[in-house]
N, C-alpha and C positions, 0 to 999 in steps of 0.2 A: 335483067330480072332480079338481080343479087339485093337484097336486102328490102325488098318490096312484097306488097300481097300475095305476090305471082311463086314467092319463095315456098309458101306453105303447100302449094298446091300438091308435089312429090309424098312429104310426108302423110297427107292427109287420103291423096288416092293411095296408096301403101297400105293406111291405118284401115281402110274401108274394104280392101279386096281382103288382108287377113283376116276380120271379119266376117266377110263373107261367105270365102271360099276357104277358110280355116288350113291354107295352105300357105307358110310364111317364106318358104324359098321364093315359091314362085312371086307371091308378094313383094318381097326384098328385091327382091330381079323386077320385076315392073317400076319400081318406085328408083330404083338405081339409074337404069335406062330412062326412065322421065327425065329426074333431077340432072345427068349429063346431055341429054336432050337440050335441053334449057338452059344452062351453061354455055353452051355453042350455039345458038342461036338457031336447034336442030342439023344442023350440020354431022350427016353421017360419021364421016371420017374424025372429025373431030371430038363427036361423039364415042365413038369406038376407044378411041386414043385415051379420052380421060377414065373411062370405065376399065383400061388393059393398067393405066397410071395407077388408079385406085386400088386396085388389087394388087400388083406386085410392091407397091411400097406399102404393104402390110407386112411384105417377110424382107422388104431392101428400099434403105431410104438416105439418101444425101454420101451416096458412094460406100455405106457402111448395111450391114447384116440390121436387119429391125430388131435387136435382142428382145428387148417387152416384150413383145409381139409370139415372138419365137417361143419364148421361156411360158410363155402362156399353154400356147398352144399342145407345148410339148408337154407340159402340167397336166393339161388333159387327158392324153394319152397315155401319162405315168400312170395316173390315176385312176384309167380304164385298166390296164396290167394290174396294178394290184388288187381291184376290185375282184378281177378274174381270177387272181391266185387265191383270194378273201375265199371266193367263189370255188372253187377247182379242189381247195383242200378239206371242203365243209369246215371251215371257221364260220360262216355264215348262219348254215343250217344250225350248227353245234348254239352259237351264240342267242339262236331262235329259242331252239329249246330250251337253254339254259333260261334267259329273261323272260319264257311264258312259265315260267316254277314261278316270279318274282314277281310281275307284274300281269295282274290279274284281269284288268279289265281295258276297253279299245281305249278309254278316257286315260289310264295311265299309259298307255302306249304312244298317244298323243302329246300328251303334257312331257314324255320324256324328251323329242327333239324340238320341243319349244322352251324347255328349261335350260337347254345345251346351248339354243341359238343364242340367249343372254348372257349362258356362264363366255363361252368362247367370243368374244366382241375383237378380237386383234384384225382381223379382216375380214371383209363380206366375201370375198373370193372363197377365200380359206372356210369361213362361216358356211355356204352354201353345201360345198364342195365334202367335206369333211362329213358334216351332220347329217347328210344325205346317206353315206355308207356304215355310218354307226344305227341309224335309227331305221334302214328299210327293213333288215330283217325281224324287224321287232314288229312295225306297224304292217307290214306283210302279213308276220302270222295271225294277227288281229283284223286282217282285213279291214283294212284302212287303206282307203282309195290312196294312188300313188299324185294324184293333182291335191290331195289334204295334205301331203306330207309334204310336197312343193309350196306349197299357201303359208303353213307353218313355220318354216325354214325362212321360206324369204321376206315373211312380217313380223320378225323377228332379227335378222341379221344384219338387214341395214339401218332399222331404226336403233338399233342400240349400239353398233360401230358410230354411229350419226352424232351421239352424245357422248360415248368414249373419249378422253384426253387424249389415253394411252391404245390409238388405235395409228392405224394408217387414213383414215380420213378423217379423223383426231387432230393429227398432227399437219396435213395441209389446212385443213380450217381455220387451225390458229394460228397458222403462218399466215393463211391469206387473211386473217383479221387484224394480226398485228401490221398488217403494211396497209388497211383502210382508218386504223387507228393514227397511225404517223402521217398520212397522206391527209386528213382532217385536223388532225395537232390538236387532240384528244388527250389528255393528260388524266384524265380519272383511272383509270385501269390498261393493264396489262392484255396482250392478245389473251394469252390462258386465263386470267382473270373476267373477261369476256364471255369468253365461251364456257365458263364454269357458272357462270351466273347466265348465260342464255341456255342453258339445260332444261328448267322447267318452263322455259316459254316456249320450246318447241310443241307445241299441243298435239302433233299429228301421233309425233312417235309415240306417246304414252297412250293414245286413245287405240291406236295399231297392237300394241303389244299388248292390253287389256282386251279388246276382241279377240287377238286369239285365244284367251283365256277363256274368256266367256263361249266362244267359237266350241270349247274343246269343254267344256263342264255344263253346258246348255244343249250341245247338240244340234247347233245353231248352224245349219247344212241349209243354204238357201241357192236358191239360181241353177247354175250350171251344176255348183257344189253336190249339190241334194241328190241329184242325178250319179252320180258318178259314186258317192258314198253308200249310193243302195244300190249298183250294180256288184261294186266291190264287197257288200254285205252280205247280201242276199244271193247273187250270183257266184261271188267269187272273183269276179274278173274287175284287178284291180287297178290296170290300163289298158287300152284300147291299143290292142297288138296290130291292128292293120294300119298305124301311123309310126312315123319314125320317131323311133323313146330312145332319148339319148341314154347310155348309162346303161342300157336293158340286154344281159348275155343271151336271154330266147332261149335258153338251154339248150346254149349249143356245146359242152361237153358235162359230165356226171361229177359231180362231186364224189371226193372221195368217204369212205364211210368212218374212218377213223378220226376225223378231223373233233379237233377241241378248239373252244371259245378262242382258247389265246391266239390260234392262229387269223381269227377277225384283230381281237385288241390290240396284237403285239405290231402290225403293219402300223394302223391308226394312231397308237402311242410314239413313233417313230415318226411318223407326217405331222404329225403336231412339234413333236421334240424340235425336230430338221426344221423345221420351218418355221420357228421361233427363232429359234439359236441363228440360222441363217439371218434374220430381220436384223436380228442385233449385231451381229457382224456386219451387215454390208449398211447398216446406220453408223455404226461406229465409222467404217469406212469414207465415209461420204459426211462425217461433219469435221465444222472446222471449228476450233475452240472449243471453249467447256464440253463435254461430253455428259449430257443427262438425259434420262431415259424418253424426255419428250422430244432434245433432239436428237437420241437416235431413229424413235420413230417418224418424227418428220421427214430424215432424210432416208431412211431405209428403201431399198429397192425390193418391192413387194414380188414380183412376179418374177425377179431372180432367186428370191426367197422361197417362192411354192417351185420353183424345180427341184431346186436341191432334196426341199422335205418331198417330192413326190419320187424322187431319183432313190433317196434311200427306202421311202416306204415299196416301193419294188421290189429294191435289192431283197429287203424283209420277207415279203409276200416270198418271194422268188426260193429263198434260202428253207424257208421254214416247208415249203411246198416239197423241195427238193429230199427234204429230211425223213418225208412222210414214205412208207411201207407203203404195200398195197398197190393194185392197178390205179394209175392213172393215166390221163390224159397227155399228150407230149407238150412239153412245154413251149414248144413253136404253136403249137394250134391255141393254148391259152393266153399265151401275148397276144398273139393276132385278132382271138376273140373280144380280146380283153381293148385293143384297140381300136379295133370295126365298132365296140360299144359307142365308143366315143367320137366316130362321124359324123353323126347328126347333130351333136353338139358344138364341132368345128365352124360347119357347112354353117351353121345359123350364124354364128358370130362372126363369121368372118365377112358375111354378106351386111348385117350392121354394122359393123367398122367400115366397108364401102359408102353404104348408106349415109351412114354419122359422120364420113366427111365431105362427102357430096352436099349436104344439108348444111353442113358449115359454109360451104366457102357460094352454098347460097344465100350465108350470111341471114338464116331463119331467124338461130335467136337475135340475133343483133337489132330485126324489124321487131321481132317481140318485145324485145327493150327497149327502143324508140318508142313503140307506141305505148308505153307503159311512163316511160319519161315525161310524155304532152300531156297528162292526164294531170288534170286540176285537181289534186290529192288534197283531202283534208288530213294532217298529218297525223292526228286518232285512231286514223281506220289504214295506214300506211301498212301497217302488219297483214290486214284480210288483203289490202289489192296485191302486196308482192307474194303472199301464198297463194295466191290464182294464178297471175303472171308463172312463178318459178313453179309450178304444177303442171301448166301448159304447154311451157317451154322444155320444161322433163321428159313429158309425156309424146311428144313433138318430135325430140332429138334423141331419146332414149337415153340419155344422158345427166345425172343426179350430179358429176365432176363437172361439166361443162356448165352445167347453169350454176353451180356455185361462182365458179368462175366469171362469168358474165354479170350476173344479180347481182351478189355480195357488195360488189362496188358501186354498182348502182343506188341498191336499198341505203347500203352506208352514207352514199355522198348526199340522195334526198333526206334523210335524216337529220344529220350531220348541220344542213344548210335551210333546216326549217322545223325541227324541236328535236333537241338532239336527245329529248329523253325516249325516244323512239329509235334508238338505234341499234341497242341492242333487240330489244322483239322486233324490229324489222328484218334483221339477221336471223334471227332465230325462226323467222317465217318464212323468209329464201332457204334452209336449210328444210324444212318442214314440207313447204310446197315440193320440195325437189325431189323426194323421197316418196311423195304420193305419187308425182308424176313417172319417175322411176317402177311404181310397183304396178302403175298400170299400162305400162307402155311394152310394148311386143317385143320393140328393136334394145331394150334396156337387155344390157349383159348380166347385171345381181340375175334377172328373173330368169336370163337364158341360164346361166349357173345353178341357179335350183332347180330349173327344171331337170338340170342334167345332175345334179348330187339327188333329187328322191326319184330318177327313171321314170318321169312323166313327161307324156307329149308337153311340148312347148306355149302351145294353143289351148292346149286344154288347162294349163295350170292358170296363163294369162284370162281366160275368162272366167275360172272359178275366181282367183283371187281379185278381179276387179269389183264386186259389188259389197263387196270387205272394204277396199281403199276407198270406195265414194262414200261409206256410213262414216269413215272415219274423218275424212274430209269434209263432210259435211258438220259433223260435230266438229272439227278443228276449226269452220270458218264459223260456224255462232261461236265458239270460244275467243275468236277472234274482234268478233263484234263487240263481243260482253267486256275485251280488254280493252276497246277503243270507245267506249262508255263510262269503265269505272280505273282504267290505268291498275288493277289490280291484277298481278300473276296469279297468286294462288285462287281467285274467284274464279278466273276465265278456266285454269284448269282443272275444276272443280265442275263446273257449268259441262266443259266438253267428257270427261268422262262420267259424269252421269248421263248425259244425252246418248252415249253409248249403251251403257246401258238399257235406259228407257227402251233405247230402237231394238234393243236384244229381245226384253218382256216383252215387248208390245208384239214384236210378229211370232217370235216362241212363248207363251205364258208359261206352258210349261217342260221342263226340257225332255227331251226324246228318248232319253236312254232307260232301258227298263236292266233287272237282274239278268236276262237273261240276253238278250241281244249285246250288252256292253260288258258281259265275259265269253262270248263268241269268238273262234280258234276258227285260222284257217285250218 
């Protein structure tokens, strides 16, 4: 069944029970057990064998400890501890209060971790994960649904890491383009030259990053969203506490009363430092020759990078907690807290990396790309079919790295081999699709990451944030059309953020937010 119609079938009952039953373990577990199912030809024991396979060589693979893997995970956890200590020492509360003196209304409480998700682009990991603990207590005391602040963060953090040179998926992108560039014998341009000039044909990202804008100064709360923005307004209840929120301590100890802001910034200052500083180190480490700041970043080791900065910003959290007067909490029940936050967040990811390699080595995308290869392309409109294809394939696989990988060479080599002035927007449409399909797919890690940096159900942020990605997709594939009509970048991107707009006016005429509702205090 590996590379055939039969391959889709795992992800798609998967995609349809969390849906349904808005339960993604048990989702993740039916579509695991399908897809090894189907692998063995249902063969129980064989079955059992590659699902006990899948799982342990998440944390042990080819005789060696899975570090990534590890380093991830345990990122997590660091960064439930300090949240806890954030938490434990009122740096949080303090920090609340402090930014409701400054920030006046729910619209600037919004727009601050959408401006952050642009300023910080070095990683979507980091992006999620970071913006999430600076921005909750703010958009908490504003009452701002905790699935708005996941929406915000994550359509924001990977379209702009997406375009970033100087990012970590910056810098495999124009690795992997410089080697579809020599593999073609392409001589106009350089990999980075490439990708500096496919930036504004990416349409999705800039039509993503302008809805949230308009999202957040319109009031433009539709679907699932609208719901949960007036439970959190009106009622107060800004998650839905009988689901598992990753990130969320449940007030399981008191903060202390003496706590200042700095005890929020000064950890966060520290996980940012640490985990820069580390990037450059372990890039410097890992390249060979010249030493410049894109090949550090190309070669940097991302996820050994977020332990270090998550390992110091504890120590931080830890020190500064310690320092503090006053009753508190014992600092074993605040790690502990601080890391039970962070199980649901595990528990998810670790069943999609099951999943997403189960789905591989059914060889999903590779039928997706096959049947995208037989297709009688008018090489015009090559940019709208591969932003379908790598949106579907994303969305499929949960996987924005992985269909790069697949696509990139594919889009390049039909380009390439049938007008090659299509090759860079057909890149830039494999990049594009990928990122939609990433921001609406359940088993995608960016989306499980914000959900776990703004303390929203998982489920719940994935189906606010979906009817976001399809307006933007939909305006990215007329802008698609419009470029396979007039060959003009700036028209097509011109064309798709207005369309964005228009869909904004046309269902909000006018925006929602009155004086007194949009300077509303928890």
């Amino acid at each position: 069944m590996e590379g055939t119609i039969y391959s889709l079938i795992p992800p798609l009952v998967m995609l349809v029970l969390v849906l349904v039953t808005r339960r993604v373990l048990i989702s993740l577990g039916v579509g695991i057990l399908l897809g090894a199912f189907m692998l063995h030809d249902f063969s129980i024991s064989a079955t059992l064998s590659e699902i006990w396979t899948q799982f342990y060589t998440i944390f042990y693979v080819d005789g060696a400890l899975n570090l990534g893997n590890l380093f991830l995970l345990s990122f997590l956890i660091l960064l439930g501890i300090t949240t806890a200590f954030m938490t434990a020492s009122g740096g949080s509360r303090a920090f609340g209060e402090w930014a409701i003196q400054r920030v006046k209304t729910r619209k600037g409480a919004q727009t601050m971790p959408a401006v952050l998700g642009i300023i910080i682009f070095i990683d979507d990991y980091f992006n999620s994960l970071a913006i999430g603990q600076v921005a909750r207590p703010l958009t908490d005391r504003y009452k701002v649904s905790r699935a708005k602040l996941a929406y915000l963060i994550d359509s924001t953090s990977a379209p702009i890491t997406v375009i970033s040179p100087i990012s970590s998926w910056g810098a495999y992108i124009i690795g992997t383009i410089g080697t579809i560039i020599a593999t073609n014998e392409l001589t106009q341009f350089s990999g980075l030259e490439a990708f500096v000039k496919m930036i504004p044909m990416n349409l999705y990202v800039f039509a993503a990053i302008l809805l949230v804008f308009l999202t957040i100064y319109r009031k433009f709360d539709i679907g699932a969203m609208k719901k949960h923005e007036q439970k959190a307004e009106f009622e107060g209840e800004l998650v839905d506490q009988t689901k598992d929120v990753p990130g969320d301590l449940n007030n399981e100890f008191k903060d202390v009363h003496n706590g200042r802001v700095y005890h929020l910034i000064v950890p966060i200052i520290v996980l940012i430092a640490a985990t820069v500083i580390a990037m450059v180190i372990t890039g410097i480490q890992g390249t060979e020759g010249n030493v410049t700041i894109l090949e550090i970043f190309k070669n940097t080791n991302v996820n050994r990078s977020l332990f270090a900065g998550g390992l110091f910003a504890a120590l931080s959290g830890f020190v500064l907690y310690v320092a503090q007067s006053g009753e508190k909490s014992s600092l074993s029940k605040v790690s502990l807290e601080g890391s039970k936050a962070m199980m649901p967040a595990i528990y998810i990811l670790v069943f999609a990396w099951m999943i997403g390699a189960i789905i591989g080595e059914l060889e999903t995308g590779k039928f997706l790309a096959a049947q995208f290869e037989s297709l009688n392309i008018q090489a015009s409109y090559l940019p709208l079919l591969v932003f379908l294809v790598s949106g579907g394939m994303a969305f499929a696989t949960g996987t924005s790295w992985g269909t790069f990988g697949i696509m990139l060479p594919i889009a390049g080599n039909i380009a390439a081999n049938t007008d090659v002035s299509m090759f860079l927007p057909a890149l830039a449409a494999v990049l594009a699709g990928s990122v939609f399909g990433d921001h609406c797919s359940p088993i995608s890690d960016t989306s499980i990451l914000s959900s776990t940096g703004a303390g929203s159900n998982h489920i719940d942020h994935v189906m606010t944030q979906l009817p976001y990605a399809l307006i933007s997709a939909a305006a990215t594939s007329v802008g698609y059309v419009v470029y396979g009509m007039t060959s003009s970048t700036l028209l097509s991107l011109v064309i798709t953020l207005l369309i964005v707009v228009l869909v904004v006016f046309a269902i909000n005429p006018k925006s929602n937010y009155s004086e007194v509702n949009d300077s509303k205090t928890a």
